[in-house]
MIDO-498769 format. One record per residue: residue in three letters; x, y, z of N, C-alpha, C in turn. Coordinates in steps of 0.2 Angstrom, whole numbers, padded with zeros to 4 digits, always signed. Example, Ala and Ser with C-alpha at 12.3 -4.5 7.8 and 13.67 -1.06 7.14 Angstrom:
BEGIN
ALA+0066-0028+0039+0062-0022+0039+0066-0016+0039SER+0064-0011+0035+0068-0005+0036+0064+0000+0039
//
This chain:
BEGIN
UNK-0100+0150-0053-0095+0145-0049-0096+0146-0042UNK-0097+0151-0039-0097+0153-0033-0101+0147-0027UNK-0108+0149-0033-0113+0147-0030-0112+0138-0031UNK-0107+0133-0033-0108+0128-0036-0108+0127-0029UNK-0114+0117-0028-0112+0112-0024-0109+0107-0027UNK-0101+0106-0023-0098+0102-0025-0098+0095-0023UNK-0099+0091-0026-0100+0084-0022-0098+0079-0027UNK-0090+0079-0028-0088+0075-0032-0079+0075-0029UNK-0077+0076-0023-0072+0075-0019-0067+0068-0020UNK-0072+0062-0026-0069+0056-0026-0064+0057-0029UNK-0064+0061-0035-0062+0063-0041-0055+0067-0039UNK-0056+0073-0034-0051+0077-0031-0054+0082-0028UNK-0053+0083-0021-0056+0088-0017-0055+0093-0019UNK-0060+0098-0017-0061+0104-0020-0066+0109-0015UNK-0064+0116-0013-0058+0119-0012-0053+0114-0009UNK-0048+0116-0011-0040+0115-0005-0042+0122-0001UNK-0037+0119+0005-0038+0125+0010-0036+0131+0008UNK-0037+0138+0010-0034+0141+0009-0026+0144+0009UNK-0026+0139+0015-0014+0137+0016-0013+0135+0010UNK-0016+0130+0009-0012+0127+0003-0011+0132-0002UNK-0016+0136-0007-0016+0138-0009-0009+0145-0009UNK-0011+0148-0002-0005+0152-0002+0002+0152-0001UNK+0001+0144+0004+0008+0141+0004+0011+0142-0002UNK+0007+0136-0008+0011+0136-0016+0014+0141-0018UNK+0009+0149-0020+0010+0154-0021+0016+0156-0020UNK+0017+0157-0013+0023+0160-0010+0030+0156-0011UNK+0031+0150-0010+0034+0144-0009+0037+0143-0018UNK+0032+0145-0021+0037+0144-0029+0040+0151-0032UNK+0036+0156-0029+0040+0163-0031+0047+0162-0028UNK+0047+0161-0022+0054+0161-0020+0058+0155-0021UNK+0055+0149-0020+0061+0144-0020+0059+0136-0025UNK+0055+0141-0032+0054+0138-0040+0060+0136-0043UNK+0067+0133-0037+0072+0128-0042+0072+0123-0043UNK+0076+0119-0043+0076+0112-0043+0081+0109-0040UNK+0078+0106-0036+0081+0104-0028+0088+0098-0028UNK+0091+0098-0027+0099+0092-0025+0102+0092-0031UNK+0101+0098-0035+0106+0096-0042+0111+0103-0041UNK+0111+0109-0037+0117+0113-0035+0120+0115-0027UNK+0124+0119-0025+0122+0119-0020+0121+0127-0017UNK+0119+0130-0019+0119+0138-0018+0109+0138-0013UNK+0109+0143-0010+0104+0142-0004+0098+0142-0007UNK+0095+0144-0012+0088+0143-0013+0088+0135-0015UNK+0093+0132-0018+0091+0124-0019+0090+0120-0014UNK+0097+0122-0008+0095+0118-0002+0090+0121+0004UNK+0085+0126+0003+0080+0129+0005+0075+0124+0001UNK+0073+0125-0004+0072+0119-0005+0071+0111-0005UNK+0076+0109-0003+0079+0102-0003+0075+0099+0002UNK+0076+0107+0008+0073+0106+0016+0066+0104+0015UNK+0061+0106+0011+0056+0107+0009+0051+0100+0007UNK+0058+0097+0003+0057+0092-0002+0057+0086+0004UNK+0061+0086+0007+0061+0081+0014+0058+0081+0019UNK+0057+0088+0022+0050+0089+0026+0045+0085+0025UNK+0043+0085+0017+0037+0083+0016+0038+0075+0016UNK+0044+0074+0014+0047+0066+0013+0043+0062+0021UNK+0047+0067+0025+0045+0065+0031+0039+0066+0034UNK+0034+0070+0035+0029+0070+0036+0024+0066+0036UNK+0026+0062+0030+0022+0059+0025+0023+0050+0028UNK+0031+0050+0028+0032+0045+0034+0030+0043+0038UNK+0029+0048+0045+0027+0049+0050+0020+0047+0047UNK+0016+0050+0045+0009+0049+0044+0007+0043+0043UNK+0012+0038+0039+0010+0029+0036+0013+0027+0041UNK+0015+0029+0047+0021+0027+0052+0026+0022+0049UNK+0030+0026+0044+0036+0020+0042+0041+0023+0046UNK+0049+0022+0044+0054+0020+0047+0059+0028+0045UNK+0057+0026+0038+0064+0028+0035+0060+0035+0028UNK+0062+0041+0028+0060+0044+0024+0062+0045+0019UNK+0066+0042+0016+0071+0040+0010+0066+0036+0006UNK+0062+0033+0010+0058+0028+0006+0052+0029+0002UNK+0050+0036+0004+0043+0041+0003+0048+0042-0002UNK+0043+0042-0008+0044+0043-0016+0039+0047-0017UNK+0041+0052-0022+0035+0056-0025+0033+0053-0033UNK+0028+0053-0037+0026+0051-0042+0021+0059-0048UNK+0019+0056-0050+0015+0059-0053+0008+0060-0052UNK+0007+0052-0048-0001+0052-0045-0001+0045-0043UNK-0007+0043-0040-0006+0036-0038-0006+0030-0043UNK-0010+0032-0049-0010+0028-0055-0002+0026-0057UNK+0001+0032-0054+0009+0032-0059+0014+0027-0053UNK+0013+0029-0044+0015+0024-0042+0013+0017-0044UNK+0008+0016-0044+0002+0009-0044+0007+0005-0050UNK+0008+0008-0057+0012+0006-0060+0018+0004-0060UNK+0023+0008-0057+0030+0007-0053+0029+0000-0049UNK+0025+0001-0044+0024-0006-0040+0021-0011-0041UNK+0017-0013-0048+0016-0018-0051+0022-0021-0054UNK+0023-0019-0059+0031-0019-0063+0038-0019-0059UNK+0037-0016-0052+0044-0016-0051+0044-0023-0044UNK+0036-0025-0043+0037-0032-0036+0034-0041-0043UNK+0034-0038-0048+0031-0045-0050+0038-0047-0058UNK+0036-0052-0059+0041-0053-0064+0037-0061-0068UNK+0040-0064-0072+0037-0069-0077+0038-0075-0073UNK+0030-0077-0074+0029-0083-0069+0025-0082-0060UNK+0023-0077-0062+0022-0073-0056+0013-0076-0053UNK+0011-0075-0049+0002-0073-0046+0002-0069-0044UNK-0002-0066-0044-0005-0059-0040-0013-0059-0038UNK-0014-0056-0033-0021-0057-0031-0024-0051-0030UNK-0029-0050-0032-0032-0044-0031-0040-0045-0030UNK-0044-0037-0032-0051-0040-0030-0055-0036-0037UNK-0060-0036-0036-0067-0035-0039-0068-0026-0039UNK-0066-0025-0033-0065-0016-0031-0060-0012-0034UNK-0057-0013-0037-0052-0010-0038-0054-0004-0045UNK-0048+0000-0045-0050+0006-0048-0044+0004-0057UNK-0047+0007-0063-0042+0004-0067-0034+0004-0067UNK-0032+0010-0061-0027+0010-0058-0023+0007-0057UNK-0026-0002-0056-0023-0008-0052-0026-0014-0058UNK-0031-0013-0061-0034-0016-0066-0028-0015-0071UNK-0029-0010-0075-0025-0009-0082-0017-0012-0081UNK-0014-0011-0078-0009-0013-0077-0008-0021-0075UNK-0011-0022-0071-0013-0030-0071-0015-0033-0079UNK-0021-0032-0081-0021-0034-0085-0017-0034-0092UNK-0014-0028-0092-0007-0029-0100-0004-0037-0097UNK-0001-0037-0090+0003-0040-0090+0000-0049-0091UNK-0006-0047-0089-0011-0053-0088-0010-0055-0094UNK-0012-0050-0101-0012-0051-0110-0006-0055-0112UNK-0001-0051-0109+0005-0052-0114+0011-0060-0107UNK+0005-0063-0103+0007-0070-0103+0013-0070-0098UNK+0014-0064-0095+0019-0064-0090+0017-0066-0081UNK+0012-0062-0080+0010-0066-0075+0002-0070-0074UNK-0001-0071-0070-0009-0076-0068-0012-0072-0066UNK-0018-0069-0064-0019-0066-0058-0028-0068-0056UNK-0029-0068-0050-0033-0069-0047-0039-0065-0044UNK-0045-0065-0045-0047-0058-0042-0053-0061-0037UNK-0053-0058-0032-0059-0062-0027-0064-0056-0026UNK-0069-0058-0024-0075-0055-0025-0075-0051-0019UNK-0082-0047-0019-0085-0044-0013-0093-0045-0012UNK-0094-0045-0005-0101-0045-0005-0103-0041-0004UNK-0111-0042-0002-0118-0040-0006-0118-0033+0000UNK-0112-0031+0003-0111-0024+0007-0105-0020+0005UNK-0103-0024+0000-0096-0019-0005-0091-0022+0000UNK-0090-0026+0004-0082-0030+0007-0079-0035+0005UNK-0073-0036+0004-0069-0043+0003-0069-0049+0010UNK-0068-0051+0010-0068-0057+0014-0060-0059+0014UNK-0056-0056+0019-0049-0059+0021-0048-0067+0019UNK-0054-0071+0020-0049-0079+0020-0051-0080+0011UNK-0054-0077+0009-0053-0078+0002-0048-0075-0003UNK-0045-0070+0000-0037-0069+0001-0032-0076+0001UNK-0032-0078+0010-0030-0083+0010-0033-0091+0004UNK-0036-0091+0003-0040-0095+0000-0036-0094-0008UNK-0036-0091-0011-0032-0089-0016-0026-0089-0018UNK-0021-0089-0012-0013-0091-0012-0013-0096-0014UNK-0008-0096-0020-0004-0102-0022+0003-0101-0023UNK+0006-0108-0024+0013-0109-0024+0017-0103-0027UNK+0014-0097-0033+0020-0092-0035+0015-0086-0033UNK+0012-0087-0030+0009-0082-0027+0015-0077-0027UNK+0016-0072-0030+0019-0066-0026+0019-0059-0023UNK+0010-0057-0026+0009-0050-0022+0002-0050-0021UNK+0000-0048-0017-0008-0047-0014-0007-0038-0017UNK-0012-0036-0021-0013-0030-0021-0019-0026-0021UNK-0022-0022-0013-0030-0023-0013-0032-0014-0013UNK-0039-0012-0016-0040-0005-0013-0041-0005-0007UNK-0039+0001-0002-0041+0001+0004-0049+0006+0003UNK-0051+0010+0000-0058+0013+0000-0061+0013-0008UNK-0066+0011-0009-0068+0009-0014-0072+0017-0017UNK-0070+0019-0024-0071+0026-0026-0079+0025-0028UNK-0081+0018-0028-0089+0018-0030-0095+0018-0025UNK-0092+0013-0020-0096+0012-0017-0095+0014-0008UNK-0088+0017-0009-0085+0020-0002-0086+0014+0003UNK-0083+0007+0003-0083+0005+0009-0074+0003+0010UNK-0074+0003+0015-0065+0003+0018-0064-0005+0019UNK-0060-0006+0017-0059-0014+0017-0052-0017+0020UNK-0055-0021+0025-0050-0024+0031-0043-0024+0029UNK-0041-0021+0026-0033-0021+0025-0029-0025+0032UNK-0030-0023+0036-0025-0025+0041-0024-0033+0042UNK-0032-0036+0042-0032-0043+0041-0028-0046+0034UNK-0030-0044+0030-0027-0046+0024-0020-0046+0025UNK-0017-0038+0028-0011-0040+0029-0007-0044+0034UNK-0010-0047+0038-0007-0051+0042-0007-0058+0039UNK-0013-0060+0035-0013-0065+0029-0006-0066+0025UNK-0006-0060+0022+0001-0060+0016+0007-0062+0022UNK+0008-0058+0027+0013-0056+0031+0015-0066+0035UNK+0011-0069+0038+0011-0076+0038+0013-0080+0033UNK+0011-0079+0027+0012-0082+0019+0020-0082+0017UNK+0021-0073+0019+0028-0074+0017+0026-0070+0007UNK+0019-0067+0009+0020-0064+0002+0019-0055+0001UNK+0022-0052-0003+0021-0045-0002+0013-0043-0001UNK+0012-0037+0001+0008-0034+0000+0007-0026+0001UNK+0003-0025-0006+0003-0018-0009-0005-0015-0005UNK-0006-0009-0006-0012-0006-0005-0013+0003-0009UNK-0018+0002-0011-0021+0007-0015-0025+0011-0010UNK-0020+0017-0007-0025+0021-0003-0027+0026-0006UNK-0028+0027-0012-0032+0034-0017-0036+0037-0013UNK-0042+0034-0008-0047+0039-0007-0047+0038+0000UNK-0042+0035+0003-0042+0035+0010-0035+0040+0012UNK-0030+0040+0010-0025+0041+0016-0025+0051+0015UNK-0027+0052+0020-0026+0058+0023-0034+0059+0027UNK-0038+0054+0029-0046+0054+0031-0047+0048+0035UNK-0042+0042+0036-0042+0036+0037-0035+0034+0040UNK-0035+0034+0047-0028+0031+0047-0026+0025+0045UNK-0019+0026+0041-0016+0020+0040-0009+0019+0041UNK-0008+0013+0045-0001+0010+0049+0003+0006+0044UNK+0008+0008+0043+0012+0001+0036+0014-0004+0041UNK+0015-0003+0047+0018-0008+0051+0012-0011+0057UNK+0008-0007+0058+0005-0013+0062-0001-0015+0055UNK-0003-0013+0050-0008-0016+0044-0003-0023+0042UNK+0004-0023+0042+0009-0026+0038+0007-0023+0031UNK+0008-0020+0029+0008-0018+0025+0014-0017+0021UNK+0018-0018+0014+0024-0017+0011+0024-0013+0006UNK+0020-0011+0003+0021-0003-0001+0016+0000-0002UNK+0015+0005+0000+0007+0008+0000+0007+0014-0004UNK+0003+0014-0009+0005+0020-0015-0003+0026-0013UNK+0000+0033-0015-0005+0038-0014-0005+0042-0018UNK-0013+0047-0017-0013+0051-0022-0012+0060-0020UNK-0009+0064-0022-0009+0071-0017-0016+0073-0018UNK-0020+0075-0022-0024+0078-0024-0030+0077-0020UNK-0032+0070-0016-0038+0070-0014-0042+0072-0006UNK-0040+0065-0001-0038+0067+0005-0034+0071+0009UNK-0027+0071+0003-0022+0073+0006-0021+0081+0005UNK-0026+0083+0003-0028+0093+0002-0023+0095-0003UNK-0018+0091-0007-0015+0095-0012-0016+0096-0017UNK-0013+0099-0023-0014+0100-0031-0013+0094-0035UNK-0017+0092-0037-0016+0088-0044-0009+0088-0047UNK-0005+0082-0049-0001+0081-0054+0004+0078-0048UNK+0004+0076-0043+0009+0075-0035+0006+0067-0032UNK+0009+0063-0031+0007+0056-0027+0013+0053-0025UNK+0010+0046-0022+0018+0046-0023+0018+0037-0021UNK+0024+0033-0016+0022+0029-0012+0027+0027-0006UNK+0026+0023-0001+0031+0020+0003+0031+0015+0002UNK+0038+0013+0003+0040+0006+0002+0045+0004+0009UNK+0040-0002+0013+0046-0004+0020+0051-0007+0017UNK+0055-0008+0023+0062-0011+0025+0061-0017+0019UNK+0067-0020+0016+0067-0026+0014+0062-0027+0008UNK+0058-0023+0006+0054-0026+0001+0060-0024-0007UNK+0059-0029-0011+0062-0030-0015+0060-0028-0023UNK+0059-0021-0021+0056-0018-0027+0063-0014-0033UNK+0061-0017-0038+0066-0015-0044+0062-0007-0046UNK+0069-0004-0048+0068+0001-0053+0064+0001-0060UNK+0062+0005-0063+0060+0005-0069+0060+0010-0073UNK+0061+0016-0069+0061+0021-0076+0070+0022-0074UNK+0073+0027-0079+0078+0026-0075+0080+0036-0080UNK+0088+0040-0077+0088+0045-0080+0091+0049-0074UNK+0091+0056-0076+0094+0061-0069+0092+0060-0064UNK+0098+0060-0060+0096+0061-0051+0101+0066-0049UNK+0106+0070-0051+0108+0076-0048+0113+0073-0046UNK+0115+0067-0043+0120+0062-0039+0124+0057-0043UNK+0129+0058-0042+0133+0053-0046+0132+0051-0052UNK+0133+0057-0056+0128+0057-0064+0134+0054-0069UNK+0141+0052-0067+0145+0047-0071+0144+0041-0069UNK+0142+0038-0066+0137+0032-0063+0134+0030-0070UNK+0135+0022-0075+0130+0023-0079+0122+0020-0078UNK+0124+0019-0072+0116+0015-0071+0112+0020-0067UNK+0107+0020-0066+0101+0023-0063+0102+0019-0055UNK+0103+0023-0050+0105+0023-0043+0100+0019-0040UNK+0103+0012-0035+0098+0008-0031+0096+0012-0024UNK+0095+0014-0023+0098+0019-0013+0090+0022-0016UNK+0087+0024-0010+0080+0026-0010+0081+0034-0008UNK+0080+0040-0011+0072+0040-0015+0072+0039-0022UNK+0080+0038-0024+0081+0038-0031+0079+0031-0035UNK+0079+0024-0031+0078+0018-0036+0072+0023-0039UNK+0065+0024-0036+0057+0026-0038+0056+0033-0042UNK+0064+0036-0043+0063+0042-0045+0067+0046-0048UNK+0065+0048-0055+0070+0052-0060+0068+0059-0061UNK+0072+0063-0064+0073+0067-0067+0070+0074-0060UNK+0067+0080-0065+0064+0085-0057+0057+0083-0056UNK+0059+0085-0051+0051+0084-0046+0047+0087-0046UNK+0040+0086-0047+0035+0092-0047+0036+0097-0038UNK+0040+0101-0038+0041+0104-0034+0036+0108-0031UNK+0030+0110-0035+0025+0115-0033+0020+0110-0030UNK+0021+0104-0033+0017+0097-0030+0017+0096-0022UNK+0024+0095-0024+0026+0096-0017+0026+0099-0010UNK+0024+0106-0014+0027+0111-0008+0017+0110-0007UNK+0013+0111-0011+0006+0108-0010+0004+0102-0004UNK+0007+0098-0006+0008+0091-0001+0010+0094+0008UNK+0014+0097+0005+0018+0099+0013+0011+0104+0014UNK+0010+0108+0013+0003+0112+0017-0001+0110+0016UNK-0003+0104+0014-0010+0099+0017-0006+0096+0020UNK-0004+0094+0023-0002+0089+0029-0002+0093+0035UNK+0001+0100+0035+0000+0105+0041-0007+0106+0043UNK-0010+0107+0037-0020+0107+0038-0020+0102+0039UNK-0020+0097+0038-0022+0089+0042-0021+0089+0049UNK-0013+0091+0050-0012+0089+0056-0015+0094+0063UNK-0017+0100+0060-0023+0104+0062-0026+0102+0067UNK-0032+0102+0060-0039+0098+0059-0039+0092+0063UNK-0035+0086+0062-0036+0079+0063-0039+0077+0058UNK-0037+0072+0055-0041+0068+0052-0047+0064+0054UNK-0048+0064+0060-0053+0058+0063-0058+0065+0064UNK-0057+0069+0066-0061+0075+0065-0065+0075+0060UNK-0059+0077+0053-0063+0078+0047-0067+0072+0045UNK-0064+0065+0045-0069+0059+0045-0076+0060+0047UNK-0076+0061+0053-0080+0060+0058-0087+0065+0054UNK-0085+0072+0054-0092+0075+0050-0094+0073+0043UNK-0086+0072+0039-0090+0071+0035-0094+0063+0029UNK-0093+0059+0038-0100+0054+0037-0104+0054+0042UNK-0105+0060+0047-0111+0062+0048-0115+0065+0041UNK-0114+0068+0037-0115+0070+0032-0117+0066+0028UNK-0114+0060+0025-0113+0054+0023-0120+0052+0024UNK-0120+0048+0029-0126+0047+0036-0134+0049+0033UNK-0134+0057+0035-0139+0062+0033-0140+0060+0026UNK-0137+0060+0022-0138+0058+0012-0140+0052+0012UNK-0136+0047+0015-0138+0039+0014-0146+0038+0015UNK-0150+0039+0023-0155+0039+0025-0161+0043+0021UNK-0157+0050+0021-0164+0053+0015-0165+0052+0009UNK-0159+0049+0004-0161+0044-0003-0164+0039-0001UNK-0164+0036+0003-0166+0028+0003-0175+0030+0007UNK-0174+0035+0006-0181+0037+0009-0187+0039+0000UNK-0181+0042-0004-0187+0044-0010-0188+0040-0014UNK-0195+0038-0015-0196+0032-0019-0192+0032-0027UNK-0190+0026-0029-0188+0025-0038-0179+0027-0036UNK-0176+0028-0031-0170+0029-0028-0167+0023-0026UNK-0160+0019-0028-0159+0016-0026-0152+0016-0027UNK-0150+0017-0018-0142+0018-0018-0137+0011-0016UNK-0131+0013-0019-0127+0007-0016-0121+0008-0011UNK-0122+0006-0005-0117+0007-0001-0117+0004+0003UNK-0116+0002+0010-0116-0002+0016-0122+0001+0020UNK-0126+0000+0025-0129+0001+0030-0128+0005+0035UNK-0121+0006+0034-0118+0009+0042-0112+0013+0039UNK-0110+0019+0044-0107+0023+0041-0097+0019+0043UNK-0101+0013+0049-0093+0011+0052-0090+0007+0045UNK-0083+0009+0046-0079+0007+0038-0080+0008+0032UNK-0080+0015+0032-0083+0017+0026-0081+0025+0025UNK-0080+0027+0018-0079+0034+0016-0085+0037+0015UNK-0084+0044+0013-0089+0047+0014-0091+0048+0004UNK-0092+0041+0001-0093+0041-0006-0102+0038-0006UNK-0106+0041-0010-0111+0037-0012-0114+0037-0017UNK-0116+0031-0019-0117+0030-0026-0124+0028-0027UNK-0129+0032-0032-0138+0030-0034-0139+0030-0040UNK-0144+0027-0041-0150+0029-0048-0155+0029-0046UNK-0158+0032-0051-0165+0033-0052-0167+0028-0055UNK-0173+0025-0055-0175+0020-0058-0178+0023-0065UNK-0177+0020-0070-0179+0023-0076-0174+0028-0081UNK-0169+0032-0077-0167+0037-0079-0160+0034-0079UNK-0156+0036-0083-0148+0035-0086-0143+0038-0080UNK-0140+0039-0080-0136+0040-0075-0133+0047-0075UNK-0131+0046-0083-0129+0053-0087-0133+0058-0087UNK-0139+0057-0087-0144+0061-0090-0145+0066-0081UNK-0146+0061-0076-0147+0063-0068-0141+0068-0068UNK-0135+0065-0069-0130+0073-0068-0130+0078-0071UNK-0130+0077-0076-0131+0083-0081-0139+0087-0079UNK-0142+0085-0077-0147+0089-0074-0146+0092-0067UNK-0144+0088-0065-0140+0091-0057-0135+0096-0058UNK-0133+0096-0061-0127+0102-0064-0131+0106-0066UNK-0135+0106-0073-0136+0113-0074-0145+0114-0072UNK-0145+0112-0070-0154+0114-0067-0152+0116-0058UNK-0147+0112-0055-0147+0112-0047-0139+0114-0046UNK-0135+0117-0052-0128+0119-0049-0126+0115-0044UNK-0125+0108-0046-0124+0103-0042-0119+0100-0045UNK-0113+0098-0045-0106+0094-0048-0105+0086-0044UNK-0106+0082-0049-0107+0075-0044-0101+0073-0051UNK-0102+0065-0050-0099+0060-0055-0103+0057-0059UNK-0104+0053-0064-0109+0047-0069-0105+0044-0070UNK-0107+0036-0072-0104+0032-0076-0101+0025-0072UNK-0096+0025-0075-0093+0018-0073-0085+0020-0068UNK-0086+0026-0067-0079+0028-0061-0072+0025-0063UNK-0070+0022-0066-0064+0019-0070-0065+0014-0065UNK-0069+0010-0063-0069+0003-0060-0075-0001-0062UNK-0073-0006-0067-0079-0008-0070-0081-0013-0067UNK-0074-0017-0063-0081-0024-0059-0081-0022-0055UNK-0083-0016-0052-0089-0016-0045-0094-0015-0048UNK-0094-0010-0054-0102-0011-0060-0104-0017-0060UNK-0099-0021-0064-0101-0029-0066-0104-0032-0059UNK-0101-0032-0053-0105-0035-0046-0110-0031-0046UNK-0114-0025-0044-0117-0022-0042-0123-0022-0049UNK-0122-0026-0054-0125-0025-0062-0127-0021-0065UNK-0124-0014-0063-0123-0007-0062-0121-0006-0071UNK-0118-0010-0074-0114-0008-0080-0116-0010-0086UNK-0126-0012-0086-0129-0011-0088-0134-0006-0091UNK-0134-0005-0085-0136+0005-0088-0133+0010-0085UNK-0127+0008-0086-0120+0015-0090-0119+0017-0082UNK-0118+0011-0076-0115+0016-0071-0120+0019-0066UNK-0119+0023-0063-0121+0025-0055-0121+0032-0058UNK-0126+0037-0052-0122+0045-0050-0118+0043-0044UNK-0114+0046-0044-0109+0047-0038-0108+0053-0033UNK-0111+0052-0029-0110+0057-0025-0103+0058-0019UNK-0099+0062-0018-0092+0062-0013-0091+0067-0010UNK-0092+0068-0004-0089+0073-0001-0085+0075+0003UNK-0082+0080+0004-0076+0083+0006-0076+0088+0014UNK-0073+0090+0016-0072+0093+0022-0076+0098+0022UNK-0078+0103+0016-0078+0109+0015-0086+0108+0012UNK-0089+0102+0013-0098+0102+0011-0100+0105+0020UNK-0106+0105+0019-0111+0107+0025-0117+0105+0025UNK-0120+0104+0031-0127+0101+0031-0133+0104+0024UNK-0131+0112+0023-0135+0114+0018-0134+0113+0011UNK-0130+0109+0010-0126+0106+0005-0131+0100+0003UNK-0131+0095+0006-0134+0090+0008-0143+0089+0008UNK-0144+0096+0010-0153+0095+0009-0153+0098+0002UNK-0151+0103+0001-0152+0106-0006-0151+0099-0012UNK-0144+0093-0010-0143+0089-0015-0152+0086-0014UNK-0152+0082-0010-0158+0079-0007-0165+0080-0011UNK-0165+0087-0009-0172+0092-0013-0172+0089-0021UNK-0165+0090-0023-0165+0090-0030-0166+0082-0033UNK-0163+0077-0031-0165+0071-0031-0172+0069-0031UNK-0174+0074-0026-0183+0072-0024-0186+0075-0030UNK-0185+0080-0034-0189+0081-0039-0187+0078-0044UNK-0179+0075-0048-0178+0073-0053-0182+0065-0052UNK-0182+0064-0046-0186+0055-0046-0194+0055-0046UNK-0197+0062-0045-0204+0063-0046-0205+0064-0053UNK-0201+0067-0058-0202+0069-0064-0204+0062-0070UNK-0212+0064-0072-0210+0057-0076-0205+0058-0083UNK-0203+0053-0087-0201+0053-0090-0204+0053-0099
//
């Protein structure tokens, strides 16, 4: 394990800092309660903890109000909440081609069982949507725009901000999926317009798996949906409207949390535009040397402007599966295969006829010698006949 090259950071970055790591440790030996349900000191030492993070996280999406920063289980679980809690029967919803099944599955049940219509717009032949096909889309019950900001396949960042000024003129909501962007990619809820932006802790944002969460601005109309303990007003029989509580029941992953709070302090470090910055120079270096070895042929954009540092190949001839599983145990190399839980970027890219892409993603913690060793090994898996 020591020795592995990691190159599958779409999934969940790997190492976390070493803060993080230590933070957790310490932070739950001593203050592993459960926050706003007593009041003796280790819960409100706690509570501070819980809110810190509320707020940091605010500050980061520049919202208003940190009451409104909700924690989840991961982005999948907010994405859910904010499908279900902004749409209702009779509803449109607009989405795209790029999305992860995060925003797919959940759309679609709704789609099956006749509740709401939904719309999905394409991208082009460089992995971007096209804002007026957004506009273009809107109809009379139109009620939410919901788009990925960074594509887990093909890593390109898509104009959220135009989009949101779209919805924002329209007078309709709009959602965004920053899974692979938000802690690598600034993003503003109010100058994007943006009205609830869901995340995941584990990825950019340098925390532990099992932690996401979302924000929701001012005025957005988002119903509760799960409902149960909040420590507050527990003779109440309804499940409480007032934020953080509509989006959230019972305890908190609290060791999630204290993880979140020290990836944010390492973020706020480092810089994010910092850690962008190298690692698609990185990016950069991989894109040009694949595109260099014959029987290789990668899908991404041209340029490293708006875009993550995600990239996705085959080899011509060879399966996808077959390519990683050889990367792994021939090159101690950990990437992705397959269809990434986003099947129509496969279906546009015709990817999904032979089982998917390899995936390569990397993270803060790769190196240029990272990169030529992955390189090396590509060049021999693409010389090798079959």
């Amino acid at each position: 394990m020591d020795n592995i090259i990691y190159l599958d950071n779409a999934a969940t970055t790997f190492p976390k800092p070493p803060e993080v790591y230590d933070f957790m440790n310490e932070f739950y030996r001593k203050h592993g309660v459960n926050p706003g349900r007593s009041g003796y000191d280790m819960t409100l030492e706690t509570e501070e903890i819980v809110h810190g993070t509320r707020k940091m996280l605010t500050e980061f999406f520049n919202g208003t109000d940190p009451n409104r920063l909700t924690f989840s289980y991961n982005a999948s679980d907010s994405l859910n909440m904010i499908i279900d809690g902004l749409t209702s029967k009779g509803d449109h919803v607009i989405t795209s081609n790029l999305e992860h099944n995060s925003v797919l599955r959940p759309l679609y049940h709704k789609l099956h069982d006749k509740v709401i219509e939904v719309t999905y717009i394409p991208f082009d032949s460089k992995g971007y949507i096209d804002p007026d096909d957004v506009k273009k889309a809107i109809k009379k019950n139109t009620k939410l725009v919901i788009l990925n900001h960074g594509s887990n396949v093909i890593g390109t960042v898509q104009p959220i901000g135009e989009a949101g000024n779209i919805c924002r003129e329209s007078g309709i909501l709009f959602a965004v999926d920053a899974s692979q962007t938000a802690g690598v990619i600034k993003i503003d809820v109010r100058e994007m317009n943006i009205d609830v932006i869901a995340f995941t802790g584990h990825k950019c944002l340098m925390g532990p798996t099992g932690i996401g969460g979302s924000y929701v601005c001012e005025n957005v109309p988002i119903k509760g949906t799960r409902f149960g303990g909040t420590g507050v007003r527990s003779a109440y029989p309804f499940h409480l409207e007032e934020f953080p509580y509509r989006l959230e029941c019972g305890t908190l992953n609290i060791i999630g949390v204290a993880g979140l709070h020290a990836g944010q302090k390492w973020l706020h470090e480092k810089g994010i535009e910092k850690i962008h910055e190298q690692e698609m120079y990185l990016w950069d270096k991989l894109r040009k040397a694949l595109q260099e070895i014959e029987n290789v042929v990668t899908y991404c954009a041209d340029s490293a402007e708006n875009h993550n540092a995600v990239l996705s190949f085959n080899i011509k001839g060879w399966d996808s599966g077959d390519v990683g599983t050889i990367l792994d145990v021939d090159y101690n190399i950990a990437c992705r295969t397959g269809l990434q839980c986003a099947p129509l970027v496969h279906a546009g890219l015709k990817t999904d006829r032979i089982h998917g892409t390899v995936r390569l993603s990397l993270g803060p913690f790769n190196t240029e010698e990272h990169i030529d060793l992955a390189v090396e090994a590509i060049r021999d898996i693409a010389g090798t006949k079959r």
